[in-house]
C-alpha positions in Angstrom: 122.9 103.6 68.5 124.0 103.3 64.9 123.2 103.7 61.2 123.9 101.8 58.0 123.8 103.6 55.1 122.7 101.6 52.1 121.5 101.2 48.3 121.8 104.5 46.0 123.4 106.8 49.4 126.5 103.5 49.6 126.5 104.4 45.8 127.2 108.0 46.1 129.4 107.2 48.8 131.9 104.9 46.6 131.2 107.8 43.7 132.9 110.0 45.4 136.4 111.3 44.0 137.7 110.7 47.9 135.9 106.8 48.7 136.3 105.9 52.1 137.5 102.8 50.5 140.6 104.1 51.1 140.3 103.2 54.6 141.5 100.3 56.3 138.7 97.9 56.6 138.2 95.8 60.0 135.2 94.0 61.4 132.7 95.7 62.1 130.8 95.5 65.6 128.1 92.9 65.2 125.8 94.3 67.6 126.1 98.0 66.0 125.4 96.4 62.5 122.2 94.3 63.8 121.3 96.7 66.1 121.0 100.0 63.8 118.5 102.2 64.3 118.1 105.0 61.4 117.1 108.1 64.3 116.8 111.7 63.7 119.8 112.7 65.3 122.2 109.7 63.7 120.4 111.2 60.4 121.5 114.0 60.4 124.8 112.8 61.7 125.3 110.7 58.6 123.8 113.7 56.1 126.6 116.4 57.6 129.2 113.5 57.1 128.4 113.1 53.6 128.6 116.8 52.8 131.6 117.2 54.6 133.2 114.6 52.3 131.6 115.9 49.3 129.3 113.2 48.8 126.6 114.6 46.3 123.0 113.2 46.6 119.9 114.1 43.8 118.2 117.2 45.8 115.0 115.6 45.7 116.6 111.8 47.2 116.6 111.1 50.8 118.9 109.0 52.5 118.9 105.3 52.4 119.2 103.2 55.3 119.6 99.3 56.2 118.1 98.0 59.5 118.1 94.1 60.5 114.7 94.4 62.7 111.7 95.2 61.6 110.8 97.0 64.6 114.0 99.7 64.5 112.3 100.8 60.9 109.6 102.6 62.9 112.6 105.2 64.1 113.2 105.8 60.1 111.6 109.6 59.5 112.5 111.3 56.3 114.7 108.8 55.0 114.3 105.3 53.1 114.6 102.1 55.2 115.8 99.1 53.5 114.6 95.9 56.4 117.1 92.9 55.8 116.0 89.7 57.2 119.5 88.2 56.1 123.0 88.9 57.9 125.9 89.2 55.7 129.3 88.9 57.8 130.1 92.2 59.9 133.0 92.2 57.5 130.8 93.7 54.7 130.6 96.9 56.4 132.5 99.6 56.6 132.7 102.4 59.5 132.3 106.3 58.5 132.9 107.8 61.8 131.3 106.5 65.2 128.1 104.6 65.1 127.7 105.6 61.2 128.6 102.9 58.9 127.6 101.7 54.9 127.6 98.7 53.1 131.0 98.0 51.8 131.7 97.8 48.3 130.8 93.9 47.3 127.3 94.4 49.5 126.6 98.1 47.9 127.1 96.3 44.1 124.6 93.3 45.2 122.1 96.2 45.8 122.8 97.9 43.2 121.1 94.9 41.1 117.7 95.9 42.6 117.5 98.9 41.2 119.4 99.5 37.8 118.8 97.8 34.6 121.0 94.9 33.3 123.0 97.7 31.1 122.9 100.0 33.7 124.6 97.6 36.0 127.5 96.3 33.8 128.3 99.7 33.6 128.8 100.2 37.1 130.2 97.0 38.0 133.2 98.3 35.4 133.4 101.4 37.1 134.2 99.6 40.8 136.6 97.0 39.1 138.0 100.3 36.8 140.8 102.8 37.6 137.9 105.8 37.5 134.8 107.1 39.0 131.5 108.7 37.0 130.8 110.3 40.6 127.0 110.7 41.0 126.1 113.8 38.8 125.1 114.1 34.6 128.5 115.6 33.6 130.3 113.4 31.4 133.9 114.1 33.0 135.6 111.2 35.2 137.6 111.2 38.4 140.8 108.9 38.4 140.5 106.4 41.2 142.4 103.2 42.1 139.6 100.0 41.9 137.6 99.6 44.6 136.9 96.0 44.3 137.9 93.3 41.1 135.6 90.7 39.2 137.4 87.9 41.0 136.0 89.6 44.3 132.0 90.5 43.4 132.2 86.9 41.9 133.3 85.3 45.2 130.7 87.5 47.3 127.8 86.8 44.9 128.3 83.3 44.9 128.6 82.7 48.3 125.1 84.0 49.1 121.6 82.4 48.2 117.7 84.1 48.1 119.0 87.5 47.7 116.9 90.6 46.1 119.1 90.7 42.7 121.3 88.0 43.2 120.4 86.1 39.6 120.6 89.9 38.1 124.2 90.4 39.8 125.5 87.1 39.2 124.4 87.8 35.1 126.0 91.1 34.9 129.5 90.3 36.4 129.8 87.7 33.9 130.3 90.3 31.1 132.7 92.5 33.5 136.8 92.9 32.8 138.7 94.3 35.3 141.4 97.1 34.5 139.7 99.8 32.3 140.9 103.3 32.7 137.9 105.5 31.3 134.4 105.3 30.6 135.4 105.4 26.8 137.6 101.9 27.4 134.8 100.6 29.3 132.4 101.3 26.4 133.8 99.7 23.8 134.6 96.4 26.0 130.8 96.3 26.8 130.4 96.3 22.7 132.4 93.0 23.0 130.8 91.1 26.2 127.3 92.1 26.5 125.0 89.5 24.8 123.4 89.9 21.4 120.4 90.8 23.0 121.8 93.5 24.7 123.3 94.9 21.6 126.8 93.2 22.6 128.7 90.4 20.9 128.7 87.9 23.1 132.4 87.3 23.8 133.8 85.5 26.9 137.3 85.7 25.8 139.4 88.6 25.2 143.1 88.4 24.6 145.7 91.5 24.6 
C-alpha cells in the first residue's frame, strides 16, 4: 500500500527550508504510484513525516492526496483526494520514506495552476526556479535554498503533456518567469518587467544584464 501526496501538501513540502529535493531522485515503482491508496494508517504515516520534517500545513487544511483509480478514493477519510485519470512517468515522483511518496517538483507546479491565480502563480514559479523559499506561513522573511527546478525544465514538462487541469494557465505563467533571483524583493521587481500590461506588468520578453 502507498500514498501520493499532492497539490497544496507537495507545495508545503517543497516550502520547506529542508526540501526533500535534496534527495537523489530515481524512478519510482509504477505499481506503488498507480496503485496508491490514501488509508488511515498511510495517513497518518505521511502527517507524522511531515511534522517530523517541519513541514507546516494551515491548521484548518487537510492533507492532499493523488490516486489513479477511482475506486482507491473510497479509502480517502479526512483528507482531500485528487483522482487522475492521466499517468505522468513514474519519474515525476519522488519517495518520502516507504510507501509515501509526492509529486515531484515539475508535476506539483502543473497543479499549482489549478488553484492560484495567474499572479499568484508567476510568483511561485520564481520561487522554484529562485535561490529562496517563502515557506508556507504569512511572515514576510525568506529561507535561502538552491533552485529546485529552472524555466528550461517546467517548460519541457508542460509542453510535453496535453488535456491537463491548468495546463494553458501553466504554460502562460512560465512564459513571464527568469531563472536566478535571490529574494522575493528581486523577484518583484522582474515581475514589474514581464508580466503583461494587463497584469500591471510591462510586457517584456527580453532582459539583458
Amino acid at each position: 500500500m502507498s500514498i501520493v501526496l499532492s497539490h497544496t501538501t507537495a507545495k508545503a513540502v517543497y516550502q520547506a527550508a529542508h526540501s526533500v529535493s535534496a534527495k537523489g531522485i530515481e524512478s519510482c515503482s509504477p505499481a506503488a504510484i498507480y496503485g496508491s491508496c490514501p488509508t488511515g494508517t498511510l495517513l497518518d504515516a505521511a502527517a507524522e513525516w511531515l511534522t517530523k520534517h517541519d513541514v507546516s500545513l494551515d491548521a484548518n487544511d487537510s492533507l492532499e492526496v493523488m490516486v489513479f483509480d477511482r475506486r482507491n478514493a473510497r479509502y480517502a477519510m479526512d483528507c482531500q483526494c485528487h483522482v487522475s485519470s492521466k499517468r505522468f512517468s513514474n519519474s515525476r515522483f519522488v519517495e518520502l520514506k516507504d510507501g509515501i511518496f509526492v509529486v515531484g517538483v515539475e508535476l506539483c507546479a502543473l497543479q499549482a495552476a489549478t488553484y492560484l491565480s495567474f499572479r499568484e502563480l508567476v510568483e511561485y514559479y520564481f520561487e522554484l526556479c529562485s535561490a529562496y523559499s517563502l515557506g508556507t506561513d504569512s511572515s514576510t522573511s525568506y529561507t535561502e535554498r538552491f533552485a529546485l527546478t529552472s524555466t528550461e525544465r517546467l517548460k519541457q514538462f508542460f509542453n510535453s503533456i496535453t488535456r491537463c487541469d491548468g495546463l494553458a494557465l501553466a504554460r502562460k505563467a512560465i512564459q513571464c518567469v527568469r531563472d536566478g533571483c535571490r529574494s522575493p524583493m528581486e523577484t518583484a521587481f522582474v515581475m514589474m518587467l514581464t508580466l503583461p500590461k494587463s497584469e500591471g506588468g510591462l510586457g517584456l520578453t527580453v532582459i539583458r544584464n
